[in-house]
N, C-alpha and C positions, 0 to 999 in steps of 0.2 A: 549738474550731470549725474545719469542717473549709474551708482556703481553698488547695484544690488546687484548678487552673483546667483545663479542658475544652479537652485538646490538638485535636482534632479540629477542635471550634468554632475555636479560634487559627487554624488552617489553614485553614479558609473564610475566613473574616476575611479575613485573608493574600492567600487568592487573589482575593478581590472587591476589594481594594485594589489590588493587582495589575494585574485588567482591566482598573479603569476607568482607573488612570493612562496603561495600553495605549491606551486607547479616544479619550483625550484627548488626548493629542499628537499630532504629524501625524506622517505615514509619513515614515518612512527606509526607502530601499533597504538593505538587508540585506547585498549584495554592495559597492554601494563608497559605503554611507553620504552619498550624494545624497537629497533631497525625493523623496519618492515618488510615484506618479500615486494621487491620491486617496485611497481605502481602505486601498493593499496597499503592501505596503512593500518595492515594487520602483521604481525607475526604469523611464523610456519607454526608454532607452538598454540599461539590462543585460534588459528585457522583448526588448527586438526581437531581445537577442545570444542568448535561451532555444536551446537545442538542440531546437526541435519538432521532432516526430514524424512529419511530415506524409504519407510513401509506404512504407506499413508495411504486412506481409503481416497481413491481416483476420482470421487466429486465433491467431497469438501475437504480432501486431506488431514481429516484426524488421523494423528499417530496412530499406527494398529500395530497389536505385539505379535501377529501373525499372517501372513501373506491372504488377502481376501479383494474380491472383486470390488464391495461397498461396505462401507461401517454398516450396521445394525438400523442405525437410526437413520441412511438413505435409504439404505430395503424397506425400512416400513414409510418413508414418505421421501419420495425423490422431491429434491430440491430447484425449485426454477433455473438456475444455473447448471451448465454441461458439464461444467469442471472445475477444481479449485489446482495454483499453481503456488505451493506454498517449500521451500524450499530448506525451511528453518521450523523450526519448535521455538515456542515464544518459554525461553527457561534461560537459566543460566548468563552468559555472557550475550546473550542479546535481550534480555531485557532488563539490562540496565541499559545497553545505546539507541534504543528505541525512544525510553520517555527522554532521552538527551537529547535527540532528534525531534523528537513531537512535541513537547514544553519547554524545553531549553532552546529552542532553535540552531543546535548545533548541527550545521549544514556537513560539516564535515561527516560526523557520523551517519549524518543521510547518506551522504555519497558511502560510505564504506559499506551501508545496508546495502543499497542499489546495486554496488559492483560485486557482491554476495550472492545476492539473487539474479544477477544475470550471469556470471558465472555458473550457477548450477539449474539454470533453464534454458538448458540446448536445446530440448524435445520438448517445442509446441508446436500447436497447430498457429501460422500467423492470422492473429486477430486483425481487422480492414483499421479498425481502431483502437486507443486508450483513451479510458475514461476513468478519472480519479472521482470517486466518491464523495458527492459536493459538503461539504460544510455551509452552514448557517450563517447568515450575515450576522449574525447575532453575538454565534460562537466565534464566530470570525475574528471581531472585535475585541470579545472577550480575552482572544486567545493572542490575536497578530499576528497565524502562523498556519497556514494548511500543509498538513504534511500529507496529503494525499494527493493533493496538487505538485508540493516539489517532488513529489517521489514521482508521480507521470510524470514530470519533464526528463525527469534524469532518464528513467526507463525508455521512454517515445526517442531520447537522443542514440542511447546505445542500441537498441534493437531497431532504428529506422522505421519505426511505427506513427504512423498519425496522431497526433492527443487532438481532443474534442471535450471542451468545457461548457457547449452552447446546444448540452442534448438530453441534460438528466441536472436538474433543479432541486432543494429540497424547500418546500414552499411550508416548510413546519417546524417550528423550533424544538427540540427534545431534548430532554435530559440524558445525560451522559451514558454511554452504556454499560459502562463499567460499574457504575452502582448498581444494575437493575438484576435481575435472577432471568431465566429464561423467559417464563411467562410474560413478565413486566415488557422484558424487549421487545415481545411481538406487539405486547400492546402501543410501545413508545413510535415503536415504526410506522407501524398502521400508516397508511394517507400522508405518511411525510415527505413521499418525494411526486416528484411529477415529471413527466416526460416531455419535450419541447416539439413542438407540431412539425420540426423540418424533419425531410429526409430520411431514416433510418439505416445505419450503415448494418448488413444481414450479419457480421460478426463482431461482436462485442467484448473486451476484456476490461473488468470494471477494477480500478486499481486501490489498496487501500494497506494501511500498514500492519495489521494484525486482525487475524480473523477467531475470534470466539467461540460463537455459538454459529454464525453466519447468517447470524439475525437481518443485520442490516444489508449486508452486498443478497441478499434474499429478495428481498423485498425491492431494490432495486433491478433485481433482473426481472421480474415480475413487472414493473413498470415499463423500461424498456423492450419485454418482448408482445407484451401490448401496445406499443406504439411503434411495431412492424418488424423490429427484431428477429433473426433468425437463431443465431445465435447468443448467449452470452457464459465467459467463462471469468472466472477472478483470480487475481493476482494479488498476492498478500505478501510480507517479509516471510513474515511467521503465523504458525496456528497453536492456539493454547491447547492443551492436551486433554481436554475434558468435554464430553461429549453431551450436545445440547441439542436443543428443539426447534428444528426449522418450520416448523408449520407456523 
């Protein structure tokens, strides 16, 4: 008789025991292990210390220290992209729960990201889809862990938005972008992603967890608005405060 047991089912299991023991205890701050305000598992303390976002250039949301239409560097090269929806500055107490998130797999801190950012994105225009910015089978591997992937599920569940993983491909392996300088990026991106021949939904929100220079959600909208796009706008936790070269 055969009494091998159904790995798969163990891992549901697994993870529904999981939630609910999440679901059931009261929030902890995440950052310095205080009671948390209700649901999320931040304190009213390290919430008010968040690095908001709040006077940010309206297409890639670099931080600007003075109220303007566009940063410097979208007047002199507008960006394939219609908008950036970046909500947080990549500083301080979010980035340290980001690389928790993104190399450590700590899903909790995903979810505290996500309820962050959707907390402080009332005012969009609703995009038909999400679409998290594909990762590499490679890096996939390498890593075990797409955080741009879990973060569209979370987002696509709270905002009742569609996610779509079977419309933007990256058919090119690349080096990290975190080592490169501007120039490097635009070279590593080049021809790395591709667009999938179905369909085109006309508005597009490309999802990813920290945007840079916007090297790479660039170069993806540019993909997809050649392959019938009308739209495409990005969605980021955070945006580093330093202003780069989207060409």
């Amino acid at each position: 008789m055969d009494f091998s047991v159904n790995q798969n089912l163990l891992q549901k299991v697994d993870g529904i025991r999981k939630m609910l023991a999440w679901s059931l205890l009261p929030a902890r701050c995440l950052l310095c292990n205080e009671p948390g305000m209700g649901d999320i598992d931040l304190c009213q303390a390290c919430w008010e210390a968040l690095p908001f976002n709040r006077q940010a250039c309206s297409r890639c949301a670099l931080p600007m220290s003075a109220p303007a239409a566009a940063c410097a560097q979208c007047l002199k090269k507008t960006p394939a992209f219609f908008s950036t929806l970046a909500p947080m500055q990549y500083r301080a107490s979010v980035s340290s729960l980001v690389p928790r998130f993104k190399f450590h797999q700590d899903l909790a801190a995903g979810r505290l990201l996500a309820e962050i950012f959707c907390r402080n994105s009332a005012n969009f225009d609703i995009p038909d889809v999400l679409i998290p910015v594909p990762l590499h089978t490679a890096r996939l591997r390498q890593r075990g862990f797409d955080q741009a992937f879990e973060l569209t599920k979370m987002m696509a569940k709270s905002k009742s938005i569609p996610m779509r993983t079977n419309l933007l491909y990256r058919q090119r392996h690349t080096r990290a972008q975190s080592d490169l300088d501007a120039m490097q990026r635009r070279k590593n991106c080049r021809g790395a992603f591709i667009a999938s021949r179905k369909t085109m939904p006309s508005h597009i929100a490309l999802i990813d967890d920290v945007m840079t220079t916007g090297t790479t959600v660039n170069e993806c909208a540019k993909v997809l608005l050649g392959a019938g796009a009308r739209r495409v706008d990005v969605w980021v936790l955070a945006r580093v405060a330093t202003p780069g070269a989207l060409a």
